[in-house]
Every structure is written in structure tokens, then in C-alpha cells.
C-alpha positions as CSV (number, residue, x, y, z in Angstrom):
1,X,103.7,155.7,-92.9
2,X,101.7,153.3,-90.9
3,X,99.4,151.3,-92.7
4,X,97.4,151.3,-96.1
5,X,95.1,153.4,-97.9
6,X,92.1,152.4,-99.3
7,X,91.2,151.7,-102.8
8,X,88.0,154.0,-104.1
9,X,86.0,150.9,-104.1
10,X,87.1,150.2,-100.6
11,X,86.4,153.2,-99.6
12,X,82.6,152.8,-100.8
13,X,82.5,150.1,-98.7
14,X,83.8,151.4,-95.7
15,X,81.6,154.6,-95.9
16,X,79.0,151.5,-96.5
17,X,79.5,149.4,-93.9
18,X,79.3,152.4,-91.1
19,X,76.0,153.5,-92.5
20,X,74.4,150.6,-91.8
21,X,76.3,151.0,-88.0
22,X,74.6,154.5,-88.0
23,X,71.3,152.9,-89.1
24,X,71.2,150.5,-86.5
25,X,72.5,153.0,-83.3
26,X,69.6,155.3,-84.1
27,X,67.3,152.7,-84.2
28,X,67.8,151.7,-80.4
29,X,68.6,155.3,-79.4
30,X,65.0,156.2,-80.6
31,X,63.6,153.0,-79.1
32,X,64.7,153.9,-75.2
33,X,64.8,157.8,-75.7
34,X,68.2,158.5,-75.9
35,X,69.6,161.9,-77.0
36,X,72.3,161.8,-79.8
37,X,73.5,163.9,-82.4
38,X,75.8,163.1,-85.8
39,X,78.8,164.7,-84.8
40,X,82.6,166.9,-86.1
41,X,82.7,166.4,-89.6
42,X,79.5,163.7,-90.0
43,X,77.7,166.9,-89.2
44,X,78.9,168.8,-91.6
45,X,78.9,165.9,-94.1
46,X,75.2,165.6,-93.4
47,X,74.7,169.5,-93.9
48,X,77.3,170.0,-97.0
49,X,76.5,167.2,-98.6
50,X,73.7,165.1,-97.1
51,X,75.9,162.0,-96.3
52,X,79.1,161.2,-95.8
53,X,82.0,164.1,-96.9
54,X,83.2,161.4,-99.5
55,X,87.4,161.9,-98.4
56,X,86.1,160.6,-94.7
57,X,85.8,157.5,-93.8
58,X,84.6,157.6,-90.7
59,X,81.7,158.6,-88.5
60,X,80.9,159.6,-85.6
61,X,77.8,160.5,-82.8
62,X,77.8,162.2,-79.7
63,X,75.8,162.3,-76.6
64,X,76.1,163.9,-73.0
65,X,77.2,161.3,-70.0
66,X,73.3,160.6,-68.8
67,X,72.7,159.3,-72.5
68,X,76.3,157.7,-73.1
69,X,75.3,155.5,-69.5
70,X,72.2,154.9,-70.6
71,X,73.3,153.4,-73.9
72,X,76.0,151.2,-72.5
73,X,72.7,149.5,-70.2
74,X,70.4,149.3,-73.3
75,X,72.7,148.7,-75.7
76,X,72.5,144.3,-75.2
77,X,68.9,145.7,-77.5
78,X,71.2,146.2,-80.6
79,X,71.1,143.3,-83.3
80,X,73.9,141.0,-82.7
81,X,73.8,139.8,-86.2
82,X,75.0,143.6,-88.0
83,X,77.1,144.9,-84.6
84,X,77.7,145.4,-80.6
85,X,78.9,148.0,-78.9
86,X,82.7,148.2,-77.0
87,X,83.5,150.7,-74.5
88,X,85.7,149.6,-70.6
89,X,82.8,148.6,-69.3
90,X,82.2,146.0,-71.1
91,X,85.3,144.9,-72.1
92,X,88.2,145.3,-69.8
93,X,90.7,144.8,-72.6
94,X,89.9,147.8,-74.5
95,X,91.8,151.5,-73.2
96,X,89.9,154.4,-75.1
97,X,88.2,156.7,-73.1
98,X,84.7,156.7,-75.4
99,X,83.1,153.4,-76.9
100,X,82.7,152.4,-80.7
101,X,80.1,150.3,-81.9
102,X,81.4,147.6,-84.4
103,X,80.2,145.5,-86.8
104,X,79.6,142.0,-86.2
105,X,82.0,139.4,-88.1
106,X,84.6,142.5,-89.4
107,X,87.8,143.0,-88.2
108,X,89.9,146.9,-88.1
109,X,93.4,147.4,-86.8
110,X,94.4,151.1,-87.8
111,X,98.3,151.9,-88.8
112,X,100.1,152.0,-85.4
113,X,97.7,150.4,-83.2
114,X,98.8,146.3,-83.8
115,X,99.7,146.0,-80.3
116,X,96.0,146.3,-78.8
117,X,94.9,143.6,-77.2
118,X,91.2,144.1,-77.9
119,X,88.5,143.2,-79.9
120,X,88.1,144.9,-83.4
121,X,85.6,145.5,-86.1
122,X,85.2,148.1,-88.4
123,X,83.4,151.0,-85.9
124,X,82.1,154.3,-85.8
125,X,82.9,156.3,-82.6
126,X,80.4,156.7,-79.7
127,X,81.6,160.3,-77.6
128,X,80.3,161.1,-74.2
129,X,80.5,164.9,-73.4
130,X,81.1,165.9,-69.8
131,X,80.6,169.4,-68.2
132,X,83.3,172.0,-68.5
133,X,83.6,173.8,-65.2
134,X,83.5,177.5,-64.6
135,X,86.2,179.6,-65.1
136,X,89.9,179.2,-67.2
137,X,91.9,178.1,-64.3
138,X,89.6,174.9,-63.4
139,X,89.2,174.3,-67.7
140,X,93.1,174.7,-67.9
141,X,93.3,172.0,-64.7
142,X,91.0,169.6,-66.2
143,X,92.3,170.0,-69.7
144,X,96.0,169.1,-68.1
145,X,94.4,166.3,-66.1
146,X,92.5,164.8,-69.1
147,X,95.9,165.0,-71.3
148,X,97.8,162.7,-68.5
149,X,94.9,160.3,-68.1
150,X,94.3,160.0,-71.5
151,X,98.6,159.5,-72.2
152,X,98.6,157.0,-69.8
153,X,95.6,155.0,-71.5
154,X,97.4,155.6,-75.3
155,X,100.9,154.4,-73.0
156,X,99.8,150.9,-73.4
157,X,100.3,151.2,-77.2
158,X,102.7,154.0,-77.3
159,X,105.5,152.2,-75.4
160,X,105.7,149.8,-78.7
161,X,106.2,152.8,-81.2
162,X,109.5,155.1,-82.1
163,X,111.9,155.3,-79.5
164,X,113.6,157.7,-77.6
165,X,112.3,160.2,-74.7
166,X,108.8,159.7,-75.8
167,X,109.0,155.4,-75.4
168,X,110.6,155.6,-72.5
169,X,107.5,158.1,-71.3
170,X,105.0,155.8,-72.5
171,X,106.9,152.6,-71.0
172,X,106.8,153.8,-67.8
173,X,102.9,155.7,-68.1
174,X,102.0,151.8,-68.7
175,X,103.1,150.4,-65.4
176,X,100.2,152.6,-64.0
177,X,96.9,150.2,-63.1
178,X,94.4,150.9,-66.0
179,X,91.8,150.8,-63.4
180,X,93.3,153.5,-61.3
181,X,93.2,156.0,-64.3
182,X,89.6,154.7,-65.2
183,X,88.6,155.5,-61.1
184,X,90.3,158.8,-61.9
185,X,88.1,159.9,-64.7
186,X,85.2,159.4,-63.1
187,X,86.0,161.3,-60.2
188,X,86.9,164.3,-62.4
189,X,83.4,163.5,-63.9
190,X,81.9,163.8,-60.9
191,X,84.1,166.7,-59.7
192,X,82.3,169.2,-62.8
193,X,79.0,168.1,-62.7
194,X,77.9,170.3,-60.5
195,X,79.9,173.3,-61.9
196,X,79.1,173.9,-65.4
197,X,80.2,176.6,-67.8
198,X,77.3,175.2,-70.1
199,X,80.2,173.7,-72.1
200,X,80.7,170.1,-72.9
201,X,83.7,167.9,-73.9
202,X,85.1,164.4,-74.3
203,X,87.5,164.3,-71.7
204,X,89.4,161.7,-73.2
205,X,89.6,162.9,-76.6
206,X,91.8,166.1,-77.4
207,X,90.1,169.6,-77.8
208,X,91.6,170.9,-81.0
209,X,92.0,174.6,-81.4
210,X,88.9,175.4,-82.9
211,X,87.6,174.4,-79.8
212,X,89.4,176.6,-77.8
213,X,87.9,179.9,-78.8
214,X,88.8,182.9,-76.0
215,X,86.9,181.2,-72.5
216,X,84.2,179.3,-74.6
217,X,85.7,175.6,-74.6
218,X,84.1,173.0,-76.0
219,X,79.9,172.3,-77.1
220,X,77.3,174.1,-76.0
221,X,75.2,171.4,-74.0
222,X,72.4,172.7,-75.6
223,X,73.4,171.6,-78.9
224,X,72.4,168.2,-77.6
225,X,69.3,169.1,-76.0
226,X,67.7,171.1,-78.7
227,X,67.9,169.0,-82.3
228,X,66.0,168.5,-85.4
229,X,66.5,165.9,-88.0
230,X,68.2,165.9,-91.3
231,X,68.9,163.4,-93.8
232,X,72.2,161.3,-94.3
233,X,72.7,158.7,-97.2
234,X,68.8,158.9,-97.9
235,X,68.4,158.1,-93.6
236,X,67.1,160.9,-90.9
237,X,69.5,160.7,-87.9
238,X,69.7,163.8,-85.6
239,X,71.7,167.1,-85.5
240,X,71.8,170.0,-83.5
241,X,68.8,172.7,-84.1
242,X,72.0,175.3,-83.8
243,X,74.0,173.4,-86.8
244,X,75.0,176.3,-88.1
245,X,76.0,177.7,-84.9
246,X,77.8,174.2,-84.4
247,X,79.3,174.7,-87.7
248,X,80.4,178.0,-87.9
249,X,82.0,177.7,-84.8
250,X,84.6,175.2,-85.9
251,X,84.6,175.2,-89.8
252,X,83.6,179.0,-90.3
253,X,82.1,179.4,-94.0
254,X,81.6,175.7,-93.5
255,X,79.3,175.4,-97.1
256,X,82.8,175.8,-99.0
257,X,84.5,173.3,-99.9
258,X,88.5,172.8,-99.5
259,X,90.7,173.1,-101.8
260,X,91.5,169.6,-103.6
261,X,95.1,169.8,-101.9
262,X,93.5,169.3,-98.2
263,X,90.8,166.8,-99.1
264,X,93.1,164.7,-97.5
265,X,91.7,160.5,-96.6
266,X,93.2,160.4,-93.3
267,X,93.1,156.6,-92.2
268,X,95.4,154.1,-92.7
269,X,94.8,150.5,-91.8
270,X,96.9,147.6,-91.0
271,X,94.1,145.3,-91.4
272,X,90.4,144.9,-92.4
273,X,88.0,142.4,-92.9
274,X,85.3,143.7,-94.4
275,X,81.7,142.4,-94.0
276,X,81.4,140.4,-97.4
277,X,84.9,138.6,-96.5
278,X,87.2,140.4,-98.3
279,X,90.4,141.4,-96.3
280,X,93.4,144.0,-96.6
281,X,96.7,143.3,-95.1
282,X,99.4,146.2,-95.2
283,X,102.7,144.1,-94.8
């Protein structure tokens, strides 16, 4: 197992420490307009159980392209003294596909991912959603195409785990110009934009198979057009006006819990400095 779990009171903190990320990205969202909405299972912690679901310690927030763009532009308006945010644009160094906001003077290196070269702070994920095109051949193609591109990002970390078949994929994936996938990606943005199924999906983030029901992939787009406000952690932040729709979709009888067995804390970290000083090193 890469990495270390984190104590209950570390845990606390973590949930902690993204809250007041959370806090601080709806503040500047609602300053300049920008449509967002909690999203994947900080939805449904904010619906279950009005915060965080307390095994996760994470959080996420989604928003289509238009608003993901106009973030990155506004997004110098953020407090430097609690976080900034990190996507390619701004920093060459870093290969995801989506950005993460992190907090200021905190470090995070998750189990596996020691090698990356870029800057890092504990984060809570930023998602753009593209349009899905029209029809199951072109979602297949652009499903297939988003799995390569987003390989031969992950390549540049992969080639330094395991070995075998699958290194010796990743080593040469990483000889590829990071620039030339990047160029790519937009393209295939630009390719479905006028095409849509009314479907949305991170291109560079897997669509698991909850999200692959019959020919509907994906969000609905209007689940980020249409929203209402709930409370999280004793703070309003957005969510679809369809949550239960959102929801039921990819949880089904969502308002139950799991058994004990599967409320499973799913992050392991080689290293974290957390906002007060205190550090974890998994050696």
C-alpha cells in the first residue's frame, strides 16, 4: 500500500482545512457570476448528511468549460493568504487534465504520486465538463481518445511505478510532448461543442460505470444551469435543482447508508503539511 492513512483527528482536519478551500471558491465564484455546483459524493454528503460524508476526505466542484475558463481568468481575485488555484495554464509543471485549488502554506503528495514535479498543497478538485456528442459511435471515439490522452498525461508518473508491460507503456507514452496532448484536448473540445447530446463529462477524468447508463453518458448540462442552494458544514454552496435526479442516477436509494464494511477512507498520503505546521511523513 502506497502511503498512510489518516488518524481520526487528522482526518478532522483535513475535512477542515478543505472547507475553508470551499468557503473561499464560492466566494469568488458568486463575486464574478460563475456557475458551480458541489459535486460526486460532496453532493451527496451535502444532501445525506449536510457536510462532508465523514469516511471522505475530499471535495470536489464542478462547472461546465465557459465557467472553468472563466475561473482560471478571475481566479488571481482569490486570497493568497488561505489558497490559489493550479490547473496547466498556469503552471506548466502540473499534468492533470482539471485544476485544484490549494491551500496556501500546506503541502500533499498522495501514495504513488512522489515523482510529480509540481506544486502541492492540500486541494479540493476543480472539474470542467465538456459536451458529449451525439450518438454511441462518436461517445465511444471520444471516450477512447480521452483514455489515451489522459494515459499519456498519468505516463509521466506511471513510468516510475511497478514494472513490466504496463512501465514499459507508460515509459514510452512519456516521451510524447505534454503540450501536444494538451493541443489535442482542446481540439477534441472544440470538435463537440457544437454537437451535443445534452450530456457533459470531464474528459480527463474516467467515466465510471454509473455513468455509463444505456446511451445517456455522463451529466445532464442542465444540472449546472438549473441549481438551488443547500447547506454544507453550516455554509450554503450550490447544487443541482435535479439533486435527486443527480443522485439517483449514480447512487440509487442514495439516503441509505452503506454498510460499515464499504465505508471505506480511500486516500493515502506520502506527505502532508497541514495548515497549523504539523506534518505526516509515510516512510
Amino acid at each position: 500500500m502506497n502511503g498512510r492513512e489518516l488518524t481520526p483527528k487528522q482526518f478532522k482536519k483535513m475535512q477542515s482545512t478543505e472547507l475553508d478551500l470551499l468557503i473561499e471558491f464560492d466566494r469568488v465564484c458568486r463575486e464574478n457570476d460563475i456557475k458551480y455546483i458541489l459535486d460526486g459524493g460532496t453532493l451527496l454528503g451535502a444532501v445525506r448528511h449536510k457536510g462532508f460524508i465523514p469516511w471522505a476526505d475530499d471535495a470536489d466542484v464542478g462547472m461546465l468549460r465557459k465557467d472553468y475558463k472563466k475561473f482560471i481568468e478571475v481566479s488571481k481575485e482569490l486570497n493568497p493568504n488561505i489558497c490559489y488555484f493550479q490547473c496547466h495554464e498556469n503552471d506548466p509543471e502540473y499534468l492533470w487534465g482539471y485544476g485544484k485549488l490549494r491551500r496556501t502554506n500546506t503541502e500533499c503528495v498522495r501514495g504513488g504520486q512522489e515523482k510529480g514535479t509540481w506544486r502541492t498543497g492540500i486541494f479540493i478538485d476543480v472539474f470542467p465538463y465538456d459536451d458529449i456528442p451525439s450518438g454511441f459511435m462518436k461517445q465511444l471515439g471520444q471516450d477512447i481518445c480521452c483514455f489515451i490522452l489522459r494515459k499519456t498525461l498519468y505516463s509521466h508518473v506511471g513510468k516510475y511505478k511497478g514494472n513490466g508491460i504496463k512501465k514499459t507503456i507508460y515509459e514510452i507514452l512519456s516521451k510524447v510532448p505534454v503540450e501536444m496532448v494538451y493541443n489535442y484536448m482542446a481540439k477534441c473540445i472544440a470538435r463537440n461543442s457544437d454537437n451535443s447530446s445534452g450530456n457533459v463529462r470531464v474528459l480527463m477524468f474516467p467515466l465510471e460505470k454509473r455513468q455509463r447508463k444505456g446511451r445517456k453518458w455522463g451529466h445532464k448540462k442542465e444540472w449546472f444551469l438549473q441549481r438551488i442552494t443547500t447547506t454544507f458544514e453550516g455554509r450554503e454552496f450550490y447544487i443541482p435543482q435535479n439533486y435527486d435526479g443527480y443522485l439517483s442516477r449514480y447512487y440509487g436509494n442514495y439516503m441509505v447508508l452503506p454498510p460499515e464494511e464499504k465505508r471505506l477512507k480511500k486516500s493515502y498520503y506520502s506527505y502532508i503539511k497541514f495548515p497549523d505546521g504539523e506534518t505526516i511523513v509515510h516512510k
